[in-house]
One Martini backbone bead per residue (centre of mass of N, CA, C, O) as a GRO file, in nm:
protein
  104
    1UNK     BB    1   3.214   1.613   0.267
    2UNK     BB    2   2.914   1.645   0.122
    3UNK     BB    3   2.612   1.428   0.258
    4UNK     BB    4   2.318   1.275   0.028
    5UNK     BB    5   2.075   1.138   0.119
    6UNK     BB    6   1.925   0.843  -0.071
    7UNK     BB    7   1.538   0.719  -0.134
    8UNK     BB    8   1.433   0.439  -0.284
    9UNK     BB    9   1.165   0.438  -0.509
   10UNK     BB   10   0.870   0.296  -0.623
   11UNK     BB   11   0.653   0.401  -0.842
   12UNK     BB   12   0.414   0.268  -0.728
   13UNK     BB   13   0.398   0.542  -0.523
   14UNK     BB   14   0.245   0.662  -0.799
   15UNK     BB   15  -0.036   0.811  -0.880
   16UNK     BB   16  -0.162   0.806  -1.184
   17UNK     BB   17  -0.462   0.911  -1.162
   18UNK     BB   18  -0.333   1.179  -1.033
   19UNK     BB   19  -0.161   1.312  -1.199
   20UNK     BB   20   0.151   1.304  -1.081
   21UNK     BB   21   0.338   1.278  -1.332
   22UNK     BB   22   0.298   1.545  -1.469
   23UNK     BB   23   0.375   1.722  -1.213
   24UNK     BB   24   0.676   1.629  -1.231
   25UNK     BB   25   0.759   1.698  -1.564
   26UNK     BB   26   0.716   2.028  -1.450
   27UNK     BB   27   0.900   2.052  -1.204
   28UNK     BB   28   1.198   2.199  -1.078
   29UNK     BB   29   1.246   1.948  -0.832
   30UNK     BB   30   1.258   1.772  -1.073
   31UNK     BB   31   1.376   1.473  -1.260
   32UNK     BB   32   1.378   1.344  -1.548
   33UNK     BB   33   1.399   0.984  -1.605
   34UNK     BB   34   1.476   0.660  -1.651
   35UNK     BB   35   1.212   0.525  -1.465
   36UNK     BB   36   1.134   0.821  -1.352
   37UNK     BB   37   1.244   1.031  -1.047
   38UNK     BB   38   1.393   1.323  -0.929
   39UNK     BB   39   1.367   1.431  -0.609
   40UNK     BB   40   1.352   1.733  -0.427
   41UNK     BB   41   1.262   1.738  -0.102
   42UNK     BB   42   1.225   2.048  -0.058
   43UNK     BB   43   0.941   2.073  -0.229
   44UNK     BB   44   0.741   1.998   0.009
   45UNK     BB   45   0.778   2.347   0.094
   46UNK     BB   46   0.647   2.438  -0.245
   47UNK     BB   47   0.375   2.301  -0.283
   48UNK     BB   48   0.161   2.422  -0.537
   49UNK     BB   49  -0.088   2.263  -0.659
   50UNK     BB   50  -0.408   2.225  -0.843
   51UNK     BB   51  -0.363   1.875  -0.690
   52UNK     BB   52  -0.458   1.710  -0.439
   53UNK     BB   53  -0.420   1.390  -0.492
   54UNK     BB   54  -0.129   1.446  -0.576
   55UNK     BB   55  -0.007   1.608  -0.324
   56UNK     BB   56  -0.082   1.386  -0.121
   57UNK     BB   57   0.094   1.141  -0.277
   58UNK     BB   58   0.376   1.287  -0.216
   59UNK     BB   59   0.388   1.376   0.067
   60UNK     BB   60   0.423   1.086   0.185
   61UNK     BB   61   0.713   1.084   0.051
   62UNK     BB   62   0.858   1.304   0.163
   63UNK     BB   63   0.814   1.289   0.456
   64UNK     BB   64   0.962   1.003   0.474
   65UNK     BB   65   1.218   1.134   0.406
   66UNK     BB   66   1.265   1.307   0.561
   67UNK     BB   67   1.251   1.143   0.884
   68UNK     BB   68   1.513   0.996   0.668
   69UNK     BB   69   1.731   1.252   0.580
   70UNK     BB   70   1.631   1.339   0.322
   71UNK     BB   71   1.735   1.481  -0.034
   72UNK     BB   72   1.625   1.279  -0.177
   73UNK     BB   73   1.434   1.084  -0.445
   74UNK     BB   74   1.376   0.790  -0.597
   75UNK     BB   75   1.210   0.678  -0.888
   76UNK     BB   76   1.162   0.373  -0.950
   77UNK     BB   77   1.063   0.085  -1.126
   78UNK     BB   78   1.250  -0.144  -0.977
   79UNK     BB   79   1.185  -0.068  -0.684
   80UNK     BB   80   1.128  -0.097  -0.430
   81UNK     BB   81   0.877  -0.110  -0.163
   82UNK     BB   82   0.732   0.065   0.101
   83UNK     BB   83   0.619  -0.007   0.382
   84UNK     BB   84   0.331   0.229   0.430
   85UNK     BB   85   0.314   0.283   0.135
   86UNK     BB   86   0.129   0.343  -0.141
   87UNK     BB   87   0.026   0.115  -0.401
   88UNK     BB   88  -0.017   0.125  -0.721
   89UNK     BB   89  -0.125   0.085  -1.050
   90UNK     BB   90   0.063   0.068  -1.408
   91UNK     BB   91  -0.043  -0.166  -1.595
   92UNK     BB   92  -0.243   0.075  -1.797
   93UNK     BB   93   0.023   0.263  -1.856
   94UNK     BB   94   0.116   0.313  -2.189
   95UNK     BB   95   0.298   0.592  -2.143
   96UNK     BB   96   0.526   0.386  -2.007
   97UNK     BB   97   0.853   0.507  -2.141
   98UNK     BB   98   1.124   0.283  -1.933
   99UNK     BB   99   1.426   0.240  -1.802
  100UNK     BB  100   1.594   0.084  -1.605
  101UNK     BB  101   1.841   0.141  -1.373
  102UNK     BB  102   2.058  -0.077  -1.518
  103UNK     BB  103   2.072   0.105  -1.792
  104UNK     BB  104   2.198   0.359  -1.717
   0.00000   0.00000   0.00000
């Protein structure tokens, strides 16, 4: 039976302010869910965002995951921060209306 690794990281390592969040909840390898989303690691190969500072940062988690073997990333409010990876505040969205992971 395959089996597919999958790495957990904080949202914080999305920038707000990149209107990242915007372009994950449109994109058809991510699944939007509560307290983050579920990023198909294969994304990566297909970026073609018409924003360079979002498609920058999730870049740096997606090589990320490749590295590690991934096939997944959950990005979750919950979730530790990976050191290495750039850490954003989300403390002034507003619209970011969320259930942690161990809710769902």
């Amino acid at each position: 039976m395959p089996v597919i690794k999958t790495l957990i990281l904080s949202t914080a390592h999305i920038n707000p302010a990149a209107n990242t969040p915007a372009y994950l909840n449109d994109d058809p390898f991510v699944t939007e869910r509560e307290g983050g989303w579920l990023v198909n690691v294969d994304l990566y190969q297909v970026l073609m965002w018409d924003n360079d500072e979002a498609m920058e940062n999730l870049e740096a988690i997606l090589k990320h995951a490749m590295k590690l073997q991934c096939g997944y990333v959950i990005l979750d409010m919950d979730a530790d921060e990976e050191p290495g990876l750039p850490v954003y505040d989300w403390s002034e969205q507003e619209d970011w209306n969320c259930a942690p992971i161990d809710d769902l």
